[in-house]
ZAMARGU-4260 file (C-alpha; in steps of 0.2 Angstrom, whole numbers, plus 5000, padded with zeros to 4 digits):
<rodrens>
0) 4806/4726/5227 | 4824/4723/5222 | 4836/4734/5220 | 4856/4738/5218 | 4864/4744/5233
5) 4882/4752/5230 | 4889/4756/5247 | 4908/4752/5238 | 4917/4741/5227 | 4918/4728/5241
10) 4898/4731/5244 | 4887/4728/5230 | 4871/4721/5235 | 4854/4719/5229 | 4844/4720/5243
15) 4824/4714/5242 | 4813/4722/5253 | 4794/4730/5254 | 4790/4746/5244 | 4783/4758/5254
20) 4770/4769/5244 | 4766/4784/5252 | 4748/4795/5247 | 4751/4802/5230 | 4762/4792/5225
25) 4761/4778/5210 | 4769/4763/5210 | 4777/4755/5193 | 4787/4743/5187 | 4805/4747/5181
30) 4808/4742/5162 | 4824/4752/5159 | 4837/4763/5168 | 4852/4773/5160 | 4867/4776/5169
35) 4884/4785/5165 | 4901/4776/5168 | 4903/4792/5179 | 4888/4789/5191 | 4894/4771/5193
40) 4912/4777/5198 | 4906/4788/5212 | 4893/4777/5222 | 4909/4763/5222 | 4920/4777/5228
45) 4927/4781/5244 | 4924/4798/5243 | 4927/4809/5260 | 4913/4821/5253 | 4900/4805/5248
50) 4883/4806/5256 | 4884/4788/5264 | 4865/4786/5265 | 4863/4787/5245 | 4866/4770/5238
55) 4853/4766/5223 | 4858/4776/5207 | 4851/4779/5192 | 4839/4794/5188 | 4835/4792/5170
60) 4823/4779/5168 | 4806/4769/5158 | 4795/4762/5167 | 4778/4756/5166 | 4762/4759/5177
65) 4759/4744/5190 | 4740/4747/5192 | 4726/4759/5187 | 4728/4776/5195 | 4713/4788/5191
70) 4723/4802/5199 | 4735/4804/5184 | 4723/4795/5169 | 4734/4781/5167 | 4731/4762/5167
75) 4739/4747/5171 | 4753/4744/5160 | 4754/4763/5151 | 4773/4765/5148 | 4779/4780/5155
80) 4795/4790/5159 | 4799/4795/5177 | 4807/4812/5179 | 4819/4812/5192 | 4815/4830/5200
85) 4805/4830/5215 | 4798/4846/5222 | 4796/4846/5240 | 4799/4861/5257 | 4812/4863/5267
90) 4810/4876/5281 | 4796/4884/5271 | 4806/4886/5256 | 4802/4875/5240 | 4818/4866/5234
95) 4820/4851/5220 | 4829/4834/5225 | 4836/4824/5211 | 4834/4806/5213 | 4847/4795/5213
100) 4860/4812/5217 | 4851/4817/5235 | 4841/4803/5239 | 4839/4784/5233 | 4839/4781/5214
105) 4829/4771/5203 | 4839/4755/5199 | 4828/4744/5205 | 4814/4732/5198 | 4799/4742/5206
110) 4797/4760/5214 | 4786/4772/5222 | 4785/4791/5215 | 4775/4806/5216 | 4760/4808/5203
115) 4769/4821/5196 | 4783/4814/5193 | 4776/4800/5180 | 4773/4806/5162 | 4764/4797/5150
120) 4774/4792/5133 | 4768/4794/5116 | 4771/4778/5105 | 4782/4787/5093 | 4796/4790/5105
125) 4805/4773/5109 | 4812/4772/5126 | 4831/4773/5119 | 4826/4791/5117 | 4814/4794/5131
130) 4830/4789/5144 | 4835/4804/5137 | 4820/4817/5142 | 4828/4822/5161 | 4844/4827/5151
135) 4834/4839/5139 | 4823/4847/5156 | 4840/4853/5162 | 4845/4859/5145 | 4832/4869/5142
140) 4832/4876/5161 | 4850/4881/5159 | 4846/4890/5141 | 4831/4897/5149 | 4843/4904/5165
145) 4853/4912/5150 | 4851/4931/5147 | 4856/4926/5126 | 4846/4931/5111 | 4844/4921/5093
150) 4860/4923/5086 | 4872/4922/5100 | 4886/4914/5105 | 4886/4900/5117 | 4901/4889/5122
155) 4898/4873/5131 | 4913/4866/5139 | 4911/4846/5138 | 4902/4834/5127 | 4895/4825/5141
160) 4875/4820/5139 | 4871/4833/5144 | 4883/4845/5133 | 4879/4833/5117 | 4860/4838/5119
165) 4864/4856/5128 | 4871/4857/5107 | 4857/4852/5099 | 4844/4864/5108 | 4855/4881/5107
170) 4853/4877/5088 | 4835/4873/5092 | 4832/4891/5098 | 4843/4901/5086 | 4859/4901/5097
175) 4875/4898/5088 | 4885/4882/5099 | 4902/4880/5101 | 4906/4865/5108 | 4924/4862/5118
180) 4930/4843/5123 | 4945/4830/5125 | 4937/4820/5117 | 4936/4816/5095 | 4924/4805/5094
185) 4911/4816/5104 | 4915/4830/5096 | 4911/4821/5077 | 4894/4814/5085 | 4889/4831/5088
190) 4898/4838/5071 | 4885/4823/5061 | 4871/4831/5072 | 4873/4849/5063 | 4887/4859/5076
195) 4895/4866/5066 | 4911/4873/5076 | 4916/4859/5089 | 4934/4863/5096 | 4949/4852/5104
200) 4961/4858/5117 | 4975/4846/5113 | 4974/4854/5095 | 4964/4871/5096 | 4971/4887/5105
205) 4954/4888/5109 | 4956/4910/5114 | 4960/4910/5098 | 4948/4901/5087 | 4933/4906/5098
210) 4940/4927/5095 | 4941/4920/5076 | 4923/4914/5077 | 4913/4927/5084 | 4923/4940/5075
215) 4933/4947/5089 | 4918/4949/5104 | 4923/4929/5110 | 4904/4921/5118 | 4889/4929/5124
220) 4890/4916/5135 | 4897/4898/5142 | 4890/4882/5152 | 4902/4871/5160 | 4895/4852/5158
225) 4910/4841/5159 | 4925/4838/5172 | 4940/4833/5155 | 4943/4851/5154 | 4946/4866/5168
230) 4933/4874/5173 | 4943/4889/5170 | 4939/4888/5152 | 4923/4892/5153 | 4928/4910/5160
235) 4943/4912/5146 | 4929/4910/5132 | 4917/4923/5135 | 4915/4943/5135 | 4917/4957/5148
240) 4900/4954/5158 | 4896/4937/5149 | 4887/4923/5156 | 4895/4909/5165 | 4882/4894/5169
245) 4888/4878/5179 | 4877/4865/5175 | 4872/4846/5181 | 4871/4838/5194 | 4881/4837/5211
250) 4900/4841/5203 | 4909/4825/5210 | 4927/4834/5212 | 4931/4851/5216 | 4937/4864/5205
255) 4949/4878/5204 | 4941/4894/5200 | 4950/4910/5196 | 4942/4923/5201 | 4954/4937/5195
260) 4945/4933/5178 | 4925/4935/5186 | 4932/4951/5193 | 4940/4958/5178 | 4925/4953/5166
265) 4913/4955/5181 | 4905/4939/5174 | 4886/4933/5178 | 4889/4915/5186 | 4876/4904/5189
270) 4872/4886/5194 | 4860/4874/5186 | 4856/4857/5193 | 4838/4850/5188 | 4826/4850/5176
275) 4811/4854/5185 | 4794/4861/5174 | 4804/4857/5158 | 4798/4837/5155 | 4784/4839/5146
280) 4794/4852/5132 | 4804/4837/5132 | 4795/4824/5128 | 4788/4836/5115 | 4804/4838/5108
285) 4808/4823/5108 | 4791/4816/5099 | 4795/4831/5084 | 4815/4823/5081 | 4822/4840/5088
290) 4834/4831/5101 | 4845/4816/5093 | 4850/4803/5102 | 4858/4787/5094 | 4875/4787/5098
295) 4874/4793/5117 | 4869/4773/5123 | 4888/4768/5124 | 4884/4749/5132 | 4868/4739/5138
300) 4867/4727/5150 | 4855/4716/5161 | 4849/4720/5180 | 4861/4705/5186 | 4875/4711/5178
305) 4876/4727/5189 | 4890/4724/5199 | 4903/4718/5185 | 4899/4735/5178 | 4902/4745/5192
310) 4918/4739/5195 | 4924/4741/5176 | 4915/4759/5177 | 4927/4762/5193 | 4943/4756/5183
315) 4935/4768/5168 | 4927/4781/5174 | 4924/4790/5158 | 4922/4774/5146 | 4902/4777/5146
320) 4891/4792/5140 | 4876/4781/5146 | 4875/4760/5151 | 4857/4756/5149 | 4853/4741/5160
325) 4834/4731/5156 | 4825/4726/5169 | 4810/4719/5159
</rodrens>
């Protein structure tokens, strides 16, 4: 196997060595892998708080199977999408690692995964959407962590990926989004996907228009998603005794909380960070058109042109919703 190894900007390799497969896992061949700018940035970083031993990115990916396994029904050459939330125990309790955020990710041309990690793909689901079936997972676990009814407010503070989609399903299941970003041009993508009330700081006093409308009550609830804005804003926007959820996965700075606020309201906060028992909903949503997705691929580049990429992604952290790099 081959595959990119991001220790910093000065150590980009791609390393080729033997892939171990352990019992119960399948082997496939890689075909695509999405990346954000964001993920790029941090494994070139010099981060005090980086886990050095995790150098492969990437946990959104296609793939396709690499030879016959009985176990799972699939035969050489099935395309298939590859969640990236392994189950395993630690100390006697059951916890879920994400790949490519606590161990090795899946930019590489071959790996080896669990059997339960491979899910087959329907034909009607193209794999520039299929990239997109870890993010909807964790969606729906942070709407399902929610205590909110049909009807209900929701603010989601940034149109990351996983706030663009996080948009799409609260109108999904009868919620009512209100979606809070930096930045325009996400916040129309979401407006042309049927969210209707999509709100800028630099323009918005976003107390205001969020007590204007919800009629005076401000959210049922908020999930933080995105670093352009303070995480403070998530508490501002919601009731006395509201739900505050931080989702996605390992936050890569630290954040000032204000916990006068928590007290005051006596908010609810909770934390969100994988997808795990939700990716065969999403691949169903995905094969009925309920989650879009054009607009979310931002760049698309070959495996060999990996380490250009990382160093414009650490120049522009933000530049990318998702690079999808081809490995076929």
């Amino acid at each position: 196997m081959k595959a990119w190894h991001i220790e910093n900007l000065e150590r980009i390799k791609l390393v080729e060595s033997i892939l171990p497969k352990k019992e119960g896992e399948i082997k496939l061949k890689m075909s695509k892998v999405a990346i954000s700018s964001t993920d790029f940035a941090y494994f070139a970083s010099d981060a005090p708080d980086k886990n050095a031993e995790l150098t492969v990115p990437g946990h959104s990916a296609v793939a396709y199977m690499s030879e016959d396994d009985p176990s799972v029904g699939l035969k050489m050459g099935a395309r298939v999408v590859v969640s990236p939330f392994v189950r395993h125990e630690e100390h006697g309790v059951k916890k879920v690692r994400v790949l490519g955020v606590d161990e090795n990710g899946l930019l590489s041309d071959f790996v080896s995964v669990p059997a339960e990690n491979v899910y087959a793909l329907p034909d009607g689901i193209p794999d520039d959407e299929a990239i997109f079936a870890e993010y909807i997972a964790l969606g729906n676990n942070v709407l399902n962590s929610l205590e909110a009814d049909k009807g209900d407010f929701v603010v989601i503070v940034g149109a990351s990926t996983l706030g663009l989609i996080l948009a799409q399903l609260a109108l999904y299941y009868q919620m009512i989004p209100v979606l809070v970003d930096l930045d325009a041009e996400k916040l129309a993508l979401a407006a042309s996907w049927g969210v209707y009330y999509t709100l800028n700081p630099t323009y918005d006093n976003l107390e205001r228009r969020v007590e204007e409308i919800t009629g005076g009550r401000m959210a049922e609830c908020s999930v933080y998603v995105g670093d352009g804005v303070p995480f403070n804003t998530a508490l501002r926007l919601v009731k006395d005794k509201g739900e505050v959820v931080v989702a996605g996965y390992s936050v890569r700075s630290g954040h000032s909380i204000d916990v006068s606020v928590v007290l005051t309201k006596q908010l609810r906060l909770i934390g969100v960070a994988d997808g795990y028992g939700e990716m065969s909903s999403a691949i169903n949503l995905l094969a009925n058109r309920i989650v879009k997705t054009d607009g979310l691929i931002a760049s698309r580049i070959n495996f060999d042109d990996v380490p250009e990429m990382v160093v414009q992604c650490a120049q522009y952290p933000y530049q990318y919703n998702k690079i999808v790099v081809s490995i076929d």
